[in-house]
Phi, psi and omega in degrees: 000131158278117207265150125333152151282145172285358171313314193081015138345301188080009175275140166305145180307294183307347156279322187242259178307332159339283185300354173242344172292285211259001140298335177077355151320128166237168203289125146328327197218144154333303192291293177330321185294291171336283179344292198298329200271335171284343180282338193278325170326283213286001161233352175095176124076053185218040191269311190317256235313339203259348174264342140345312217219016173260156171322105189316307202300344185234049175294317186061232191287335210295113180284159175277349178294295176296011196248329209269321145342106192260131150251342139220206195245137234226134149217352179207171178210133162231128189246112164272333178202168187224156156227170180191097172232130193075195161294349185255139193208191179193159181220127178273108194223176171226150176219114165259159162205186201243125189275182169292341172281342192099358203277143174264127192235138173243000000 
């Protein structure tokens, strides 16, 4: 079966955050970068990638065992604006998720 990415892309997952959670691709662009970390949140069981891929100075403590942890349900990604000049980018975003009461958060 072909799945969608959770991304909200509209790209199938092995085209898009796929190739970089279960392949080992890394990501180009901001927006890519984004994604991919919002889909390793929003399935779980993705903490190497996501410590893979946070800022060393400000990793602190954090393990991929705690990274790996759904604490709440991921339901949207809205991407408002991108930059990119150099190596360096930014991404403008909304994340909704669904707390433990049921309540929707962004």
């Amino acid at each position: 079966m072909k799945e969608l990415c959770v991304c909200g892309s509209n790209k199938l997952y092995k085209r898009c955050c796929g190739r970089f959670l279960d392949n080992g691709e890394l990501a180009k662009t901001p927006e890519q970068l984004m994604r991919s970390r919002y889909s390793a949140y929003a399935l779980g069981n993705h903490g190497d990638y996501l410590l893979r891929t946070w800022f060393p100075a400000t990793a602190g403590t954090l393990t991929a065992a705690a990274l790996s942890e759904r604490g709440q349900q991921w339901t949207r990604l809205e991407i408002l604006a991108r930059a990119q000049q150099g190596d360096k980018g930014w991404v403008e975003f909304n994340a909704w998720y669904r707390a433990a009461d049921g309540s929707e958060q962004v």
